[in-house]
C-alpha positions as CSV (number, residue, x, y, z in Angstrom):
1,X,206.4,97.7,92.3
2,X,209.6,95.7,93.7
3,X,212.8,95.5,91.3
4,X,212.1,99.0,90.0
5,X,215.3,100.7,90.1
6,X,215.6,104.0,89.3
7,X,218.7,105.9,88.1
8,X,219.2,108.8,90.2
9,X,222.3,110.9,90.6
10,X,223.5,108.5,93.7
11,X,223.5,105.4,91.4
12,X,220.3,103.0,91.1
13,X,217.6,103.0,93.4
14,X,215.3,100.1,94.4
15,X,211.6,101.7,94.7
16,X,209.3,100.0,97.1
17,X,205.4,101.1,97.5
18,X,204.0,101.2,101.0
19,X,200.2,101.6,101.3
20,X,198.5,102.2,104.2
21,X,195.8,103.8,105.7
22,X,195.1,108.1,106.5
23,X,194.4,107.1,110.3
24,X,196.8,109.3,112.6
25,X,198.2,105.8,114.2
26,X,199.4,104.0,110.7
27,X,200.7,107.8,110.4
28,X,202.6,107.8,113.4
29,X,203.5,104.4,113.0
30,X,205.5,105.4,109.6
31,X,206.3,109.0,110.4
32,X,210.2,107.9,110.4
33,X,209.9,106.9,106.7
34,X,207.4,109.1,105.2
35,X,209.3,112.1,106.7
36,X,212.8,110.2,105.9
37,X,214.1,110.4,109.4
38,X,214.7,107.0,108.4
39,X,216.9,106.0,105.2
40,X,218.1,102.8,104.0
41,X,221.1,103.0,101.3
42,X,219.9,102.3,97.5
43,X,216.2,102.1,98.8
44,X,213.3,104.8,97.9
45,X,210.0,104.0,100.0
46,X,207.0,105.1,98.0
47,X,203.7,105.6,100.1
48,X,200.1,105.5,99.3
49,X,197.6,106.4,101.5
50,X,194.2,104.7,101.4
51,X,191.2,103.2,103.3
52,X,191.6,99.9,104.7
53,X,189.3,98.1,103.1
54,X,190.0,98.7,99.6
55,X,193.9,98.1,100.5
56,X,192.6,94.4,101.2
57,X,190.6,94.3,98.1
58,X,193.5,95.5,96.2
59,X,196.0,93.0,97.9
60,X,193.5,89.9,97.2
61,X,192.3,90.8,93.7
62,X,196.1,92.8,92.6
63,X,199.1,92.3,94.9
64,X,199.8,95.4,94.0
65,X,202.1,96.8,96.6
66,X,205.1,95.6,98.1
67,X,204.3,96.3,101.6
68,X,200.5,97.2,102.3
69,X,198.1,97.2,105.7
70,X,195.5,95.0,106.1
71,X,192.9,93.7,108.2
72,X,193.9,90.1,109.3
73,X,190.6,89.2,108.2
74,X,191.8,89.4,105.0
75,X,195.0,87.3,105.1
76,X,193.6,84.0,104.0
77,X,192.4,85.4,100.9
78,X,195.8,87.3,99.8
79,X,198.8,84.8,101.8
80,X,199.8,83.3,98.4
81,X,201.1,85.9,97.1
82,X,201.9,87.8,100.6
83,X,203.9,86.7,103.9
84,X,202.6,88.6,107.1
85,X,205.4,91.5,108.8
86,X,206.6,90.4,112.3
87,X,205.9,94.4,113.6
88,X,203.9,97.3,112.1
89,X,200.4,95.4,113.7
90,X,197.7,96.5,115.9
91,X,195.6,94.8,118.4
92,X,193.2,95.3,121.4
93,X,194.5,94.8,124.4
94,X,191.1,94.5,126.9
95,X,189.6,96.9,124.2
96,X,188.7,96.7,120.3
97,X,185.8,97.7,118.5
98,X,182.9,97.8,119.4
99,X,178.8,97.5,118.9
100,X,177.1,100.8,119.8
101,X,173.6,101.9,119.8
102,X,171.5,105.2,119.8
103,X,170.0,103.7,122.8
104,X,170.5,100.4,125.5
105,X,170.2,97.5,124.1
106,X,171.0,94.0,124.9
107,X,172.7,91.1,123.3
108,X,169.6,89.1,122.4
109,X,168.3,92.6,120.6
110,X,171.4,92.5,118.0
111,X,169.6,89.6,116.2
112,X,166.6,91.4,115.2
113,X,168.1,94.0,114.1
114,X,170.5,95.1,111.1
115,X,173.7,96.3,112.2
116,X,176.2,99.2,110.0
117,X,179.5,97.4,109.9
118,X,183.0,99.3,108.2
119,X,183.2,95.9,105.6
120,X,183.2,92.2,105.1
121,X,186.7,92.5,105.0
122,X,187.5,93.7,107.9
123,X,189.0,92.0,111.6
124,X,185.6,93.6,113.1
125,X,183.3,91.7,110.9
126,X,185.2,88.5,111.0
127,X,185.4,89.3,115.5
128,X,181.2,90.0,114.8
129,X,180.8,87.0,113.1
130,X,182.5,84.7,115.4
131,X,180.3,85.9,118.2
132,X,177.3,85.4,117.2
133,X,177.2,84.1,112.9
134,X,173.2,85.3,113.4
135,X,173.7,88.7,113.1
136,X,172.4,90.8,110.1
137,X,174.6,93.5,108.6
138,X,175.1,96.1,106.2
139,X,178.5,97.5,104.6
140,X,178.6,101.3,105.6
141,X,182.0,103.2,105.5
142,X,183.6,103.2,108.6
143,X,183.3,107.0,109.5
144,X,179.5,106.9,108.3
145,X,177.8,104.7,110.8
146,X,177.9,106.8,113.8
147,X,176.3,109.7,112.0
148,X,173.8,106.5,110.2
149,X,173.0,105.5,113.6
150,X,172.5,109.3,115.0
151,X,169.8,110.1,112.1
152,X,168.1,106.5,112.9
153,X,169.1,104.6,109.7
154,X,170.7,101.8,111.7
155,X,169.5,101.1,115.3
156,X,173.2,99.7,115.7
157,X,176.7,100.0,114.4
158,X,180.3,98.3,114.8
159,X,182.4,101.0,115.1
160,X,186.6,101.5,114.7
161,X,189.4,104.0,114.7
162,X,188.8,106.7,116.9
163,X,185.1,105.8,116.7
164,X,186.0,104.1,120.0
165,X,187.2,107.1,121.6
166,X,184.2,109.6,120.8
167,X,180.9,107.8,120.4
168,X,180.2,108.4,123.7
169,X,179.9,112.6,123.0
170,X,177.6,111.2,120.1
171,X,175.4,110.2,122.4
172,X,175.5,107.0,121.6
173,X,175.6,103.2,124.0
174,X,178.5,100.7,124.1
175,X,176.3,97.4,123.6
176,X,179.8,95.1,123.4
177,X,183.4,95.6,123.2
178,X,184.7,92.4,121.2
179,X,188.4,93.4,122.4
180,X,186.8,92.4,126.1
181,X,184.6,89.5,124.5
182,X,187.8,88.0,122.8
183,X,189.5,88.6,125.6
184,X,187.2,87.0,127.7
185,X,187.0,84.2,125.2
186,X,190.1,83.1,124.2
187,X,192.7,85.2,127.4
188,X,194.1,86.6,124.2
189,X,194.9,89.9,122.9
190,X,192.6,91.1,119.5
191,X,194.8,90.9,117.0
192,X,192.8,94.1,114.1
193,X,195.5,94.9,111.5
194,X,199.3,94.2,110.7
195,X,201.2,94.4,107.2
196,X,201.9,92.3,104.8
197,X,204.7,92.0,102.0
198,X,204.9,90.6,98.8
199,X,207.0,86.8,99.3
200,X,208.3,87.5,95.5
201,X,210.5,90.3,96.9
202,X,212.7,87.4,98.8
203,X,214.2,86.6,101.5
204,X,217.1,89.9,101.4
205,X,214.6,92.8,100.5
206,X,212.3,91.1,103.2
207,X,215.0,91.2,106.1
208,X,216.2,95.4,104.8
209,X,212.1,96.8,104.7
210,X,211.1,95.4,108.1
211,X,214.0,96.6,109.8
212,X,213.3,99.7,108.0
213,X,209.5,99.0,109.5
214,X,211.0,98.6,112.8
215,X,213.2,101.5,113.0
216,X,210.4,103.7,111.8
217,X,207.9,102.5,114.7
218,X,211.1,103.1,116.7
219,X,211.8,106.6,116.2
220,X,208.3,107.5,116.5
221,X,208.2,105.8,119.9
222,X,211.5,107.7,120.9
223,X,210.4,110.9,119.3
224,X,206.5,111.3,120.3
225,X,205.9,114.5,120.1
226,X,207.3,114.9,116.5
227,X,205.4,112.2,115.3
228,X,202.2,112.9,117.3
229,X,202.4,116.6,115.6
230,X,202.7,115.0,112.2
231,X,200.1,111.9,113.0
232,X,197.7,115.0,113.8
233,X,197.2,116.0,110.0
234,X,195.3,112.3,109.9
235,X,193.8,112.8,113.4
236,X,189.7,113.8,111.9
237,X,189.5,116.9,113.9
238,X,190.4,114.7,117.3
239,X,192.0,117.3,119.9
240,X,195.7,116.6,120.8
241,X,195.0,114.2,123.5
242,X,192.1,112.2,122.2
243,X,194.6,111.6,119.6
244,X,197.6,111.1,121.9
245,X,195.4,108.1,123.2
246,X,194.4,106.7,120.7
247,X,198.0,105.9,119.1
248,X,198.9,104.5,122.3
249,X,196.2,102.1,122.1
250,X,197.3,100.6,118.7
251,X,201.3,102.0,117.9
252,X,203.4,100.3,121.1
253,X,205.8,98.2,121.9
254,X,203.5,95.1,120.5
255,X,204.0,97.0,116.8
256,X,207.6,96.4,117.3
257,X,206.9,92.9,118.4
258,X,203.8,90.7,118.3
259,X,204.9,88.4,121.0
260,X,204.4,84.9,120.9
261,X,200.7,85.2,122.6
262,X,200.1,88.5,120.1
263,X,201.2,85.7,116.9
264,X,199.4,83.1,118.5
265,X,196.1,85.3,118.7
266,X,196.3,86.0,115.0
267,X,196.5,82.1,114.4
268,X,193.4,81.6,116.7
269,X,191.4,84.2,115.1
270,X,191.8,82.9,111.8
271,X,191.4,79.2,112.7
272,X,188.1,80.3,114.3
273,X,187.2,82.3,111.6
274,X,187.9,79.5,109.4
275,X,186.3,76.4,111.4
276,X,183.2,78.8,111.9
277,X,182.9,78.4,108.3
278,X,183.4,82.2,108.0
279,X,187.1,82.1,106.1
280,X,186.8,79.2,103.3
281,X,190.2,79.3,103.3
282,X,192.4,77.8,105.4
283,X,194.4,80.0,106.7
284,X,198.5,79.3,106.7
285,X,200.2,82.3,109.0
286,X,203.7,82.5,108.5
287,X,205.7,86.3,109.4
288,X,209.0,87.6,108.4
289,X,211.5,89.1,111.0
């Protein structure tokens, strides 16, 4: 937690936890602090590695980390205690997760049928939901509704991660992408995941961990094939250059930066979300650079 200080032999250090998810981008993405390329005087990064939807159960229902990923689904739900970080997120540019099926379908079929989503929690179920409220779902863990759609237990499934990449050699049908819907939509990018830290940590410890953020998703950048070598331990069994694509779809130079369109689509999708009577919460997006 924040304010811990331990004593080590270099005087007092200030312990801050980072969780975030065993995907080979958030990897890469923090491969400069986890390895500790990256150091920042008096501070000791601490990092947990966990699913993505129980970090954003754990941020609503705990605050528990300092800094932790989450879906910007759940922001409404957890922005009293937490302040969005101006770098470290992912979106869809043209391309974002999508419906798939074990055979074609089209989009008047979706609403008679249940579809496997990864959780309620996530930026896919919100993105879902917006399109079409009408659809029928069931919670299934992210990297089990390919295989539940492949053994006929779902006719369809929203699928993420690297998901996107291989459902094709599953033998499996792209119904929708909602990146290209959204896209479509809105002319905006799909704004998926970002990180949040805790607003009790203050103004100081905010401006010293995002640079430390930035810097990490800097080296990596610099340094690819370091970091791809080490983002490949989190890569589930992808070959080298399934992988290689995949973290330039969501680590780039919009992790270093949102933009003012990327911050803009995060506002959008939550207001949607929100006016579609989907988020009860109205949502109040503020970052810290």
């Amino acid at each position: 937690m924040s304010d811990t200080k331990t004593e080590t032999g270099q005087g007092a250090m200030i312990d801050i936890s980072i969780a975030h998810s065993p995907d080979s981008d958030d990897a890469f993405m923090f491969y400069g602090l986890a390895t500790n390329k990256i150091r920042v005087p008096g501070y000791r990064f601490n990092h947990t590695l966990c699913d993505i939807e129980t970090l954003n159960k754990r941020a609503r229902d705990e605050a528990f980390y300092d800094v932790t990923a989450i879906s910007f689904h759940a922001y409404p739900y957890l922005q009293e205690n937490y302040t969005l970080m101006g770098c470290g997120g992912s979106v869809g540019e043209g391309y974002g997760p999508m419906i798939v099926s074990s055979r074609k379908l089209e989009l008047g079929d979706l609403e008679r049928i249940k579809i496997a989503v990864p959780g309620e929690m996530t930026t896919a179920f919100l993105a879902l939901k917006i399109f079409n409220p009408k659809l029928k779902t069931e919670t299934v863990p992210f990297d089990k509704i390919i295989p539940a759609i492949q053994s006929g237990t779902y006719e369809a499934g929203l699928i993420i991660h690297e998901g996107q990449l291989t459902y094709t050699t599953s033998g499996l049908y792209k119904i929708l992408d909602l990146g290209i819907w959204w896209q479509e939509t809105t002319g905006l990018v799909l704004p998926l995941g970002g990180n949040a830290i805790r607003r009790s940590l203050g103004a100081e410890k905010h401006k010293i961990i995002s640079k430390a953020l930035r810097d990490s998703i800097q080296h990596a950048l610099d340094h690819r094939e370091q970091a791809l070598e080490y983002a490949m331990q989190f890569a589930r069994d992808l070959d080298a250059r399934t992988a290689s694509r995949f973290v330039s779809m969501y680590v780039n130079e919009r992790t270093l930066d949102y933009g003012a369109d990327g911050r803009e689509a995060i506002r959008k999708l939550l207001e949607r979300g929100h006016e579609s009577g989907i988020i009860p919460i109205a949502p109040q997006v503020d970052f810290v650079d």
